[in-house]
Structures are given as C-alpha cells and as structure tokens.
Biotite code that builds the C-alpha atoms (Angstrom):
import biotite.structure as struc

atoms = struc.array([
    struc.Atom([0.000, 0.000, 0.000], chain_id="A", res_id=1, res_name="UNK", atom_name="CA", element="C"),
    struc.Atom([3.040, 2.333, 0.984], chain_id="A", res_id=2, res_name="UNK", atom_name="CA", element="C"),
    struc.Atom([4.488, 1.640, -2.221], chain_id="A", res_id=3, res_name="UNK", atom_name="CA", element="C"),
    struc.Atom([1.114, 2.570, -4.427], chain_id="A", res_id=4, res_name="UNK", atom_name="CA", element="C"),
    struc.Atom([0.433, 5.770, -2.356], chain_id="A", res_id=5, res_name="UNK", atom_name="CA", element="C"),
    struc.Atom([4.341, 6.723, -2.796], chain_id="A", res_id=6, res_name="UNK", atom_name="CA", element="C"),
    struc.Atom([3.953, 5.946, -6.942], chain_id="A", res_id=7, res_name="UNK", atom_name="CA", element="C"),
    struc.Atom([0.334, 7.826, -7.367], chain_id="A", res_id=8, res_name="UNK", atom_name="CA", element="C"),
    struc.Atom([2.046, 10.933, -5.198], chain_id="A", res_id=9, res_name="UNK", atom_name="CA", element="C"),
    struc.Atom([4.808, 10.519, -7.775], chain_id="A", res_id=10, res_name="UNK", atom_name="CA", element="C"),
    struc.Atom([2.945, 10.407, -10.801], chain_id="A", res_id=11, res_name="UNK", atom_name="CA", element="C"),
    struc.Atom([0.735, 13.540, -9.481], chain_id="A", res_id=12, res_name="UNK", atom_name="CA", element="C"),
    struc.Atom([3.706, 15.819, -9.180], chain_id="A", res_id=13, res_name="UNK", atom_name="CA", element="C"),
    struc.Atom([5.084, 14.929, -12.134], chain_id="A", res_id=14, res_name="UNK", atom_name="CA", element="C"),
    struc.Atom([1.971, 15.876, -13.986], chain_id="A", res_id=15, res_name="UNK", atom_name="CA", element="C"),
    struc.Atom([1.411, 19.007, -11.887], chain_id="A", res_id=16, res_name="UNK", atom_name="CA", element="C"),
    struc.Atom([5.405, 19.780, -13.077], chain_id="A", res_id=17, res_name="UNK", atom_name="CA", element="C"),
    struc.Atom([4.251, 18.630, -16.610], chain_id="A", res_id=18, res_name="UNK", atom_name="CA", element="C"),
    struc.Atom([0.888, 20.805, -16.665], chain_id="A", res_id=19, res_name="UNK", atom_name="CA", element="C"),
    struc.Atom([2.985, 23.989, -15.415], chain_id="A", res_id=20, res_name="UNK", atom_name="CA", element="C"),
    struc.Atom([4.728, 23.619, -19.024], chain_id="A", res_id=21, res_name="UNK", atom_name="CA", element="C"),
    struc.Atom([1.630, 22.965, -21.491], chain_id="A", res_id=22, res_name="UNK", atom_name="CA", element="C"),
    struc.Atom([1.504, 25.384, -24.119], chain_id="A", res_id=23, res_name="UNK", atom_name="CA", element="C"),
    struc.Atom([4.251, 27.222, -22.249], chain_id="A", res_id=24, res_name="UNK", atom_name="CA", element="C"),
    struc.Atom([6.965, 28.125, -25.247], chain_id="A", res_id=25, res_name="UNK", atom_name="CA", element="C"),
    struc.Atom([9.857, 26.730, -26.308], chain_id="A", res_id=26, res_name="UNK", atom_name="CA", element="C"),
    struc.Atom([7.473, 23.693, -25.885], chain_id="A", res_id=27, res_name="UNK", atom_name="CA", element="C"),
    struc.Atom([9.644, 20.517, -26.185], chain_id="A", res_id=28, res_name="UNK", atom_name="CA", element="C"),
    struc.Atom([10.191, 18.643, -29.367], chain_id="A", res_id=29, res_name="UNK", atom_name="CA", element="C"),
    struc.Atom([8.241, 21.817, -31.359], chain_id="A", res_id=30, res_name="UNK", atom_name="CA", element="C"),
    struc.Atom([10.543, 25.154, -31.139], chain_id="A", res_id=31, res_name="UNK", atom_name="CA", element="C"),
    struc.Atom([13.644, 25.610, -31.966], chain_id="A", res_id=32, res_name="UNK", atom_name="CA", element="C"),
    struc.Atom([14.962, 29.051, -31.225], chain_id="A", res_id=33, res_name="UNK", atom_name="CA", element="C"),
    struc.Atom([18.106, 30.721, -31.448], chain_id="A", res_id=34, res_name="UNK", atom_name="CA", element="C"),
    struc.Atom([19.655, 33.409, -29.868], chain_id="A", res_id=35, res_name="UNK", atom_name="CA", element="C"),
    struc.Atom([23.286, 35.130, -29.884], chain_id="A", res_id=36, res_name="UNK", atom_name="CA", element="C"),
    struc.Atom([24.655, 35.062, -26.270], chain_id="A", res_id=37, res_name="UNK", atom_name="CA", element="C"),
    struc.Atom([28.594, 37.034, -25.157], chain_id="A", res_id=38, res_name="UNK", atom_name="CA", element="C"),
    struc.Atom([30.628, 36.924, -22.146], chain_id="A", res_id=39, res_name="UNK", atom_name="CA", element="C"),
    struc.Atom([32.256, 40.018, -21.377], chain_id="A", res_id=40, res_name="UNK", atom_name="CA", element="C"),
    struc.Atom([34.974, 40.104, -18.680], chain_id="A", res_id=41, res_name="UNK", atom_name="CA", element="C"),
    struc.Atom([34.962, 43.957, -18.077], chain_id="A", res_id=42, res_name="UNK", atom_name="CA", element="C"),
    struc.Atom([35.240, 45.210, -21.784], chain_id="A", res_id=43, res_name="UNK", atom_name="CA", element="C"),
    struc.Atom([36.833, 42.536, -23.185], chain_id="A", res_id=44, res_name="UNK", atom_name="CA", element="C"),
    struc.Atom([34.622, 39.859, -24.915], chain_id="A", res_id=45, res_name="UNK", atom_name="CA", element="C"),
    struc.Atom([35.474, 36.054, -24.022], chain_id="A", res_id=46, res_name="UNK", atom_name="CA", element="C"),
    struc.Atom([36.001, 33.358, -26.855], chain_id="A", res_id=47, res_name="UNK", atom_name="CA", element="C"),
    struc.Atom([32.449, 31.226, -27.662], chain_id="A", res_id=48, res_name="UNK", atom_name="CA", element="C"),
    struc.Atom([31.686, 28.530, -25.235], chain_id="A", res_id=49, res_name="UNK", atom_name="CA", element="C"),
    struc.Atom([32.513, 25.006, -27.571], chain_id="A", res_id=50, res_name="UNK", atom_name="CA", element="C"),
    struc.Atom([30.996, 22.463, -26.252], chain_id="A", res_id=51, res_name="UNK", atom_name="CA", element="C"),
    struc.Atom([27.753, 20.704, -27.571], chain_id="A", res_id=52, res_name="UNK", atom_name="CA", element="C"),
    struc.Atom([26.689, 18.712, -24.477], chain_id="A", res_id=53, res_name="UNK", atom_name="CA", element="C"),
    struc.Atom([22.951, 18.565, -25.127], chain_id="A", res_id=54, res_name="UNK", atom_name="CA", element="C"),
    struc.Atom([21.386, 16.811, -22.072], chain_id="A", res_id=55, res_name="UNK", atom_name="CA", element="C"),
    struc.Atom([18.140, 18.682, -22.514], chain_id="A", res_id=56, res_name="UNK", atom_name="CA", element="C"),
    struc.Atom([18.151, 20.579, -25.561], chain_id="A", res_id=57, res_name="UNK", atom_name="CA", element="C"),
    struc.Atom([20.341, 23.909, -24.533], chain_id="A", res_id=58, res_name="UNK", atom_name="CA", element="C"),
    struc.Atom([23.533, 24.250, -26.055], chain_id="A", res_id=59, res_name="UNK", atom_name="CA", element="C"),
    struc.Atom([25.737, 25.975, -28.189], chain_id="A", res_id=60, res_name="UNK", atom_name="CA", element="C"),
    struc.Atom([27.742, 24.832, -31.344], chain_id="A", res_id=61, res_name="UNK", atom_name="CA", element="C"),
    struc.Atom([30.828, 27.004, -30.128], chain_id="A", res_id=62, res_name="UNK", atom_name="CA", element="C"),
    struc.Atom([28.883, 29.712, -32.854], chain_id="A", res_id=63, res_name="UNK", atom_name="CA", element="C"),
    struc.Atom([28.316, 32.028, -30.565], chain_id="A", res_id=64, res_name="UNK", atom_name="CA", element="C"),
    struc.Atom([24.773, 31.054, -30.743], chain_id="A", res_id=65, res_name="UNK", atom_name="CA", element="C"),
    struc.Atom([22.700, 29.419, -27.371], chain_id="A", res_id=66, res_name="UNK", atom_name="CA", element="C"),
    struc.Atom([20.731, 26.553, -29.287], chain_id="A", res_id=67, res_name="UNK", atom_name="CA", element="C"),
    struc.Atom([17.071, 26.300, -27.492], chain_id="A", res_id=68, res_name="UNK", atom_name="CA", element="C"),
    struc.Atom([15.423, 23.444, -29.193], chain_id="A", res_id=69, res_name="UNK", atom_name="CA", element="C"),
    struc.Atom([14.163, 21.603, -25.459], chain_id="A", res_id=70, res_name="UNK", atom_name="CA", element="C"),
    struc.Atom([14.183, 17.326, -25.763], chain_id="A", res_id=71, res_name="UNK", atom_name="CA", element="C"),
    struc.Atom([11.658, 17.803, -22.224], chain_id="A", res_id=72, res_name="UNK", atom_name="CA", element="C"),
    struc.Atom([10.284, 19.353, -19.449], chain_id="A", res_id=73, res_name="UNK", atom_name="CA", element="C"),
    struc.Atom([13.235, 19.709, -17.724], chain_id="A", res_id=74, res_name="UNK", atom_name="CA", element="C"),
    struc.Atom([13.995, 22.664, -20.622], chain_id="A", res_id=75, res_name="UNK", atom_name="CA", element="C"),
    struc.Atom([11.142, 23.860, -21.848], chain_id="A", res_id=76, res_name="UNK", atom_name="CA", element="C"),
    struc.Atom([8.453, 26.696, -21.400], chain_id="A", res_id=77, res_name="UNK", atom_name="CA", element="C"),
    struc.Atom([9.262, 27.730, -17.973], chain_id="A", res_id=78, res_name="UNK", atom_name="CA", element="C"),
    struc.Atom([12.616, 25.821, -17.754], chain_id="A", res_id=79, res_name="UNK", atom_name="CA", element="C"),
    struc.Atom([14.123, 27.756, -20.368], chain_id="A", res_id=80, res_name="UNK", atom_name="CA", element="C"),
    struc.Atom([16.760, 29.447, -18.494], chain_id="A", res_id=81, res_name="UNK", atom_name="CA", element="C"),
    struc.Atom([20.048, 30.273, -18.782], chain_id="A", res_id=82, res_name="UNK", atom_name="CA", element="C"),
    struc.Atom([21.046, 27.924, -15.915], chain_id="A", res_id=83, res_name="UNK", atom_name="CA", element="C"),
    struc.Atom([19.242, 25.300, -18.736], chain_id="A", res_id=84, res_name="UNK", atom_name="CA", element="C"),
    struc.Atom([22.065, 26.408, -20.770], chain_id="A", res_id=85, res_name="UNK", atom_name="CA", element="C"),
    struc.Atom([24.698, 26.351, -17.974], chain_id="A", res_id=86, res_name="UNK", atom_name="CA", element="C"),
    struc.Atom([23.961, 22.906, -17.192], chain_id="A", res_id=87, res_name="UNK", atom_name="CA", element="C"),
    struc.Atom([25.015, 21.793, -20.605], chain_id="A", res_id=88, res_name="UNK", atom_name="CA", element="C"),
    struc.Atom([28.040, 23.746, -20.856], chain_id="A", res_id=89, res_name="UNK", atom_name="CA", element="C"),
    struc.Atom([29.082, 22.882, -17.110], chain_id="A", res_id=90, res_name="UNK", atom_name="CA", element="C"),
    struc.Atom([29.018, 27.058, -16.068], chain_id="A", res_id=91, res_name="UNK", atom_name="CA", element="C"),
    struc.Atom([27.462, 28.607, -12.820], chain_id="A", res_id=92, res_name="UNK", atom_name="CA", element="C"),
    struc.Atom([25.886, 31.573, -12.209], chain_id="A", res_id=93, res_name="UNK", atom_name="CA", element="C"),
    struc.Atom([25.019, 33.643, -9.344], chain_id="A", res_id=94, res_name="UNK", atom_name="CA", element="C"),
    struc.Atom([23.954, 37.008, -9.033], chain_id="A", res_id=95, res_name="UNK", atom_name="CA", element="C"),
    struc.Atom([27.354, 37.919, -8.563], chain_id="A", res_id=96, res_name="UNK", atom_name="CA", element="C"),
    struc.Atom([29.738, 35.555, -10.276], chain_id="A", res_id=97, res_name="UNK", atom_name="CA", element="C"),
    struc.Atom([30.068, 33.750, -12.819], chain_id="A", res_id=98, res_name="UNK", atom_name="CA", element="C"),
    struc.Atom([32.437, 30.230, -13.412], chain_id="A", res_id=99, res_name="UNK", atom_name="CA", element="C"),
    struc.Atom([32.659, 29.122, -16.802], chain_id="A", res_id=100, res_name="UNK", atom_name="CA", element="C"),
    struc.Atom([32.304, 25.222, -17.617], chain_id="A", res_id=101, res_name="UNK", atom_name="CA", element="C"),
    struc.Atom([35.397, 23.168, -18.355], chain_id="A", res_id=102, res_name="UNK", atom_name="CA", element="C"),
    struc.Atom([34.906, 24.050, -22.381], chain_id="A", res_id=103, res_name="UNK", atom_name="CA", element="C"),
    struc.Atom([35.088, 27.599, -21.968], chain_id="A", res_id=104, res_name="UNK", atom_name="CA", element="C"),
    struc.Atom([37.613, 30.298, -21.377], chain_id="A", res_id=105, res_name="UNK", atom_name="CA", element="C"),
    struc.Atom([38.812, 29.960, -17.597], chain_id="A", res_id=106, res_name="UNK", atom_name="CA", element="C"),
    struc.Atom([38.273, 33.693, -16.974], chain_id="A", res_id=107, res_name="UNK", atom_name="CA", element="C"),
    struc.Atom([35.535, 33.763, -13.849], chain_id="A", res_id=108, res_name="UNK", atom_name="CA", element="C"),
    struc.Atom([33.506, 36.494, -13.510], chain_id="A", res_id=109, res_name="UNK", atom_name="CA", element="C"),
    struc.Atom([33.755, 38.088, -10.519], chain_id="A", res_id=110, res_name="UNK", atom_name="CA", element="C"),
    struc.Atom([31.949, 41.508, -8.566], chain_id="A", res_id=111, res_name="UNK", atom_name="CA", element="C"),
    struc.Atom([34.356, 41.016, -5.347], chain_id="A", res_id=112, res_name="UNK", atom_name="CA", element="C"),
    struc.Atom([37.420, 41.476, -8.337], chain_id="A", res_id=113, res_name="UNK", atom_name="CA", element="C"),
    struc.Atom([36.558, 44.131, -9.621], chain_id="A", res_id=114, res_name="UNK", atom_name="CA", element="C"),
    struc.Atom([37.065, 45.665, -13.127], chain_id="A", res_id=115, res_name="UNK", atom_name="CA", element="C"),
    struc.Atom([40.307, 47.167, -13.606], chain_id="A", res_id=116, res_name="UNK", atom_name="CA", element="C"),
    struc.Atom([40.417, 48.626, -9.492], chain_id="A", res_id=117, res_name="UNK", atom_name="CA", element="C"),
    struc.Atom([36.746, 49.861, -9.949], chain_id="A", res_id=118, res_name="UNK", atom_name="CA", element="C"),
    struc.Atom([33.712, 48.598, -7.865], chain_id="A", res_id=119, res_name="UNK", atom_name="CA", element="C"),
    struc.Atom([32.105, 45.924, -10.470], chain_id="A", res_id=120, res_name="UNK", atom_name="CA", element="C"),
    struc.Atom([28.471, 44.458, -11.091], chain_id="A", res_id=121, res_name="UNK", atom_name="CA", element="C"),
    struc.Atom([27.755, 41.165, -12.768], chain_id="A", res_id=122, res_name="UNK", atom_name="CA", element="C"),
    struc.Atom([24.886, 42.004, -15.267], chain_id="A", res_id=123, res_name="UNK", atom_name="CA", element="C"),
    struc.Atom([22.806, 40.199, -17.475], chain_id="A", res_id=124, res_name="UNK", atom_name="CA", element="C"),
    struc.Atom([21.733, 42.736, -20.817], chain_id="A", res_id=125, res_name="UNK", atom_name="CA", element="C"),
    struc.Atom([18.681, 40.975, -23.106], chain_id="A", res_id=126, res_name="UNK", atom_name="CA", element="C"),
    struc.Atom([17.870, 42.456, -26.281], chain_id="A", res_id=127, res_name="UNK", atom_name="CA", element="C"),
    struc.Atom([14.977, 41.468, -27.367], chain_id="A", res_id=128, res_name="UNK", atom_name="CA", element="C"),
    struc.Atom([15.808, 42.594, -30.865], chain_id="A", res_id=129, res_name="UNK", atom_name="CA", element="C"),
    struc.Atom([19.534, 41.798, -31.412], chain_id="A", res_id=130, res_name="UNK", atom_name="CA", element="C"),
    struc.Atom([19.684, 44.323, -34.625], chain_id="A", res_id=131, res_name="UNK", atom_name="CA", element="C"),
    struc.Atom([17.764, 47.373, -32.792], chain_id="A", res_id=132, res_name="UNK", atom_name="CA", element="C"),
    struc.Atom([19.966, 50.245, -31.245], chain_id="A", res_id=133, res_name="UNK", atom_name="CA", element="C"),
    struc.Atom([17.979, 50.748, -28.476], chain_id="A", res_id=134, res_name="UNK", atom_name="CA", element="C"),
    struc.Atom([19.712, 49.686, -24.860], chain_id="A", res_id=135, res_name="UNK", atom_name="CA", element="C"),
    struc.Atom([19.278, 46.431, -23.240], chain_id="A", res_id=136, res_name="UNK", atom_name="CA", element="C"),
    struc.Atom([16.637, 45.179, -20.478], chain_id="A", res_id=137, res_name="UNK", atom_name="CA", element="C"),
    struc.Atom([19.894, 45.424, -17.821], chain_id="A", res_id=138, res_name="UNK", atom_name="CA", element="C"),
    struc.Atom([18.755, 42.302, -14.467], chain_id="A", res_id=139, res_name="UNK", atom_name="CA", element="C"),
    struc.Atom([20.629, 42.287, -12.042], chain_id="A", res_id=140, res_name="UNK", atom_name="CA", element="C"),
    struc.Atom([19.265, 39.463, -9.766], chain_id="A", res_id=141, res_name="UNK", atom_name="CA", element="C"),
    struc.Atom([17.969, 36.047, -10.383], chain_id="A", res_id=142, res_name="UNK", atom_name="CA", element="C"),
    struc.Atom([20.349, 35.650, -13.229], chain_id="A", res_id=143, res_name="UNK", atom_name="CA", element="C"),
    struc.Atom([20.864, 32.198, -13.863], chain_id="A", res_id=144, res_name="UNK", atom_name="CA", element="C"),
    struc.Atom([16.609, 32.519, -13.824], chain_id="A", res_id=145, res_name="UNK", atom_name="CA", element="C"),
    struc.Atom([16.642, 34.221, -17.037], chain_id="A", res_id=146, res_name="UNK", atom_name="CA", element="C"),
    struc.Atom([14.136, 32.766, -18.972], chain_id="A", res_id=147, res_name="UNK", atom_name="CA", element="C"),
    struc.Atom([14.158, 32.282, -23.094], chain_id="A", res_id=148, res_name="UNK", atom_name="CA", element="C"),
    struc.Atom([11.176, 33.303, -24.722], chain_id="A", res_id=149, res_name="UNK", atom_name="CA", element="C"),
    struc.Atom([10.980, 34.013, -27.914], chain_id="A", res_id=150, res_name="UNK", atom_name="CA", element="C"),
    struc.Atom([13.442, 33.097, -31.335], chain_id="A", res_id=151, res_name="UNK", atom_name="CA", element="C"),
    struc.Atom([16.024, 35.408, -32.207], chain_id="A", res_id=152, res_name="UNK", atom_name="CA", element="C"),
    struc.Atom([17.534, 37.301, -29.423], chain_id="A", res_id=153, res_name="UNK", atom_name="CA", element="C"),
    struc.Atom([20.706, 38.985, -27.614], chain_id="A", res_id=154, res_name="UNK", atom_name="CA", element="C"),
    struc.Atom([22.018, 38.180, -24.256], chain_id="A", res_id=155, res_name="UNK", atom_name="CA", element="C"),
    struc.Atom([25.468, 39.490, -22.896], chain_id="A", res_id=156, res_name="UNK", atom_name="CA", element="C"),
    struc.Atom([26.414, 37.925, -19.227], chain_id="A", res_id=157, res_name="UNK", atom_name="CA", element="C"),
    struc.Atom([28.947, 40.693, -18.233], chain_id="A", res_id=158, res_name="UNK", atom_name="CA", element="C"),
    struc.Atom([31.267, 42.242, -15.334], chain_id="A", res_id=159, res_name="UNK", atom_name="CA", element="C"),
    struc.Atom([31.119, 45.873, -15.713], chain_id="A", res_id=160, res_name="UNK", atom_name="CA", element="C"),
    struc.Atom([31.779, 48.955, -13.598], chain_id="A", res_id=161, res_name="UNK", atom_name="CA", element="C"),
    struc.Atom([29.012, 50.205, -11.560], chain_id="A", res_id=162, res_name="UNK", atom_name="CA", element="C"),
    struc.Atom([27.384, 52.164, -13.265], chain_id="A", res_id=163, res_name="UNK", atom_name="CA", element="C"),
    struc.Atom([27.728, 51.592, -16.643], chain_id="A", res_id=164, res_name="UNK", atom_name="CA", element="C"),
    struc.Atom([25.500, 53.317, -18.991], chain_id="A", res_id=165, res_name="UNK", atom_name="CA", element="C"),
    struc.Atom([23.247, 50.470, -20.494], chain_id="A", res_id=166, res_name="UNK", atom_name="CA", element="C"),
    struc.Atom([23.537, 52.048, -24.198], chain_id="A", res_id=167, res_name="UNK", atom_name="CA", element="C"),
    struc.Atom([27.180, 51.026, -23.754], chain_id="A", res_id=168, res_name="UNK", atom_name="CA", element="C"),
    struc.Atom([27.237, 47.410, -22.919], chain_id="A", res_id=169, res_name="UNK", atom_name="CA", element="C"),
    struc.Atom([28.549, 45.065, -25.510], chain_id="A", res_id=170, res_name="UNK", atom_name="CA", element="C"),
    struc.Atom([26.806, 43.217, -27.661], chain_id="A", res_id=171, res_name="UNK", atom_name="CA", element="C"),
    struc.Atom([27.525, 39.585, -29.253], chain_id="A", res_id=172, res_name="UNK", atom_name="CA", element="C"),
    struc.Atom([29.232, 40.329, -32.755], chain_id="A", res_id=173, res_name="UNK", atom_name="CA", element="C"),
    struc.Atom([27.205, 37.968, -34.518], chain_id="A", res_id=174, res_name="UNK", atom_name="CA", element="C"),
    struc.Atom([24.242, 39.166, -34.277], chain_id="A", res_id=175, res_name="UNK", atom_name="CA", element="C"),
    struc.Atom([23.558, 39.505, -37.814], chain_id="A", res_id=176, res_name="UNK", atom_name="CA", element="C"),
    struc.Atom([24.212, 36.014, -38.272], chain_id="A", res_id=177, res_name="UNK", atom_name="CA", element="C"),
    struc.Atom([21.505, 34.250, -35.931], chain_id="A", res_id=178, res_name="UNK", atom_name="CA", element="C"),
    struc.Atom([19.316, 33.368, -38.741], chain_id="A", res_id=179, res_name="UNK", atom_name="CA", element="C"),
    struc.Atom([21.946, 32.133, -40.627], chain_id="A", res_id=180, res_name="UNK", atom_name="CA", element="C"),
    struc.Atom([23.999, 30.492, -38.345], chain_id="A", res_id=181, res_name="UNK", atom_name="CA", element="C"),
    struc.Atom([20.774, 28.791, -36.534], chain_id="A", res_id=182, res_name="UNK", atom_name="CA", element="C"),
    struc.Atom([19.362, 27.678, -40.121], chain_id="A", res_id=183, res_name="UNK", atom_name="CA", element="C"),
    struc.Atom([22.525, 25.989, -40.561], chain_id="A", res_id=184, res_name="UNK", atom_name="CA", element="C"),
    struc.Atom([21.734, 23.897, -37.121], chain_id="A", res_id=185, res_name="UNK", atom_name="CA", element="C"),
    struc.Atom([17.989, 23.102, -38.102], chain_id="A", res_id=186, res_name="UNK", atom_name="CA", element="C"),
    struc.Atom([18.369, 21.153, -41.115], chain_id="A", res_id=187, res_name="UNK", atom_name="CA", element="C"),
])
C-alpha cells in the first residue's frame, strides 16, 4: 500500500510539473529558437563557449549562438533558463559571479574582483531585438533565472563597472548572423 500511495504521489507531481509547461513556449520537441549570447569580462569579450553537451536541448555549437530546441520538461516553457544552458556547458551563475564550464575560457567572472580597481556588477543585458539600437533590459538578480522566450535574441552575461550606462554594454558580434547560423543547425 506504501508503495502505491508513494507511486500515485509521484505520478501527481510529475503531472502538476508537466501541466505547469503545457503550451508554455519553447514547448519541447516543437521550437527551436536561437539566440546570440557574449561573455564580457569587463570590456573585453570572451572566446564562444565550444561544447555541444545537449542533455536537454540547450547548447551551443561554439557559434556564438545558445541553441534552445528543449528534448523535455526539464527545458522547456518555464525551464528555459540560462542555468538550462549552464547545465550543458558545465558554467554557474550567481547574481554575482560567474564560473565558466570546463569548455570555456577559464576567466571567472567576478563583482568582489573588480574591473580594472573599480567597484564591479555582474549584469545580465537581453535584447529582445539583437539588430535594434535601443539599450538592453539590464537584471541584475535572479540571473541564472533568465528565462528564453521568444526566437532570435541577444544576451550578454557581463562584469562591468558600476554604473555603466546600459547604451554602452557590448553586444555579441554575430548578431547579424543568428538566422543564418541557426538555419545551418535546423536542417
């Protein structure tokens, strides 16, 4: 009996997780959505993640490119983070550093470092149209809880000086190329 009321409790929260995620976009097995995503180490931009460690359906190509095309619930609709994308490429994120994954370039970053002897802030600038001129959306907390929704996007995870105008925070360099470079992935 202990083992039936254990399985049914089981099967109810995985449905309840499941039903939290219907209709919810990316939806698993249906989008795939591309988006260009840079690492910025106080003005400098870091090299492109490589790996293509794909346990859910997050990863990159080392194309400068975070590949959202979600194999489950575990990635999908309200999954669709950037710790989603993390997991594959071994990285962690807090809301004020940042350790890159074994495939990726060993610079950490870091607010208690600093940028250059200036006080520092890990930010997390979304575009929601890479090609527009208009600043970012600039978050500051809940980071790694970034969620992906929508195809064709910019994100830059960066360590900048306090302060920093948003107008001026880099973007990816390829962000002319996310159609491209994700059509090239999709067939």
């Amino acid at each position: 009996m202990l083992i039936v009321l254990l399985g049914a409790g089981a099967v109810g929260y995985l449905a309840s997780q499941r039903e939290g995620n219907v209709g919810v976009a990316p939806r698993a097995l249906i989008d795939h959505w591309h988006g260009a995503l840079l690492f910025n180490n106080c003005g400098t931009d870091l090299p492109f993640a490589t790996t293509s460690n794909d346990p859910a359906g997050v990863h990159t190509h080392g194309d400068g490119l975070m590949h959202v095309h979600p194999f489950n619930t575990t990635a999908s609709g309200r999954n669709a983070t950037i710790n989603s994308y993390l997991q594959a490429t071994g990285g962690v994120l807090t809301d004020s550093l940042y350790i890159p994954g074994p495939s990726e370039a060993p610079t950490q970053l870091d607010e208690s470092v600093g940028c250059d002897g200036e006080e520092a802030e890990l930010v997390l600038a979304y575009w929601e149209d890479p090609q527009s001129d208009a600043p970012p959306e600039v978050i500051t907390e809940g980071l790694g809880d970034f969620r992906i929704v929508k195809d064709n996007y910019a994100i830059t995870i960066a360590l900048l000086p306090v302060g920093t105008d948003p107008a001026d925070i880099p973007k990816s360099p390829i962000i002319n190329d996310i159609a491209t470079l994700g059509a090239a992935d999709a067939g």
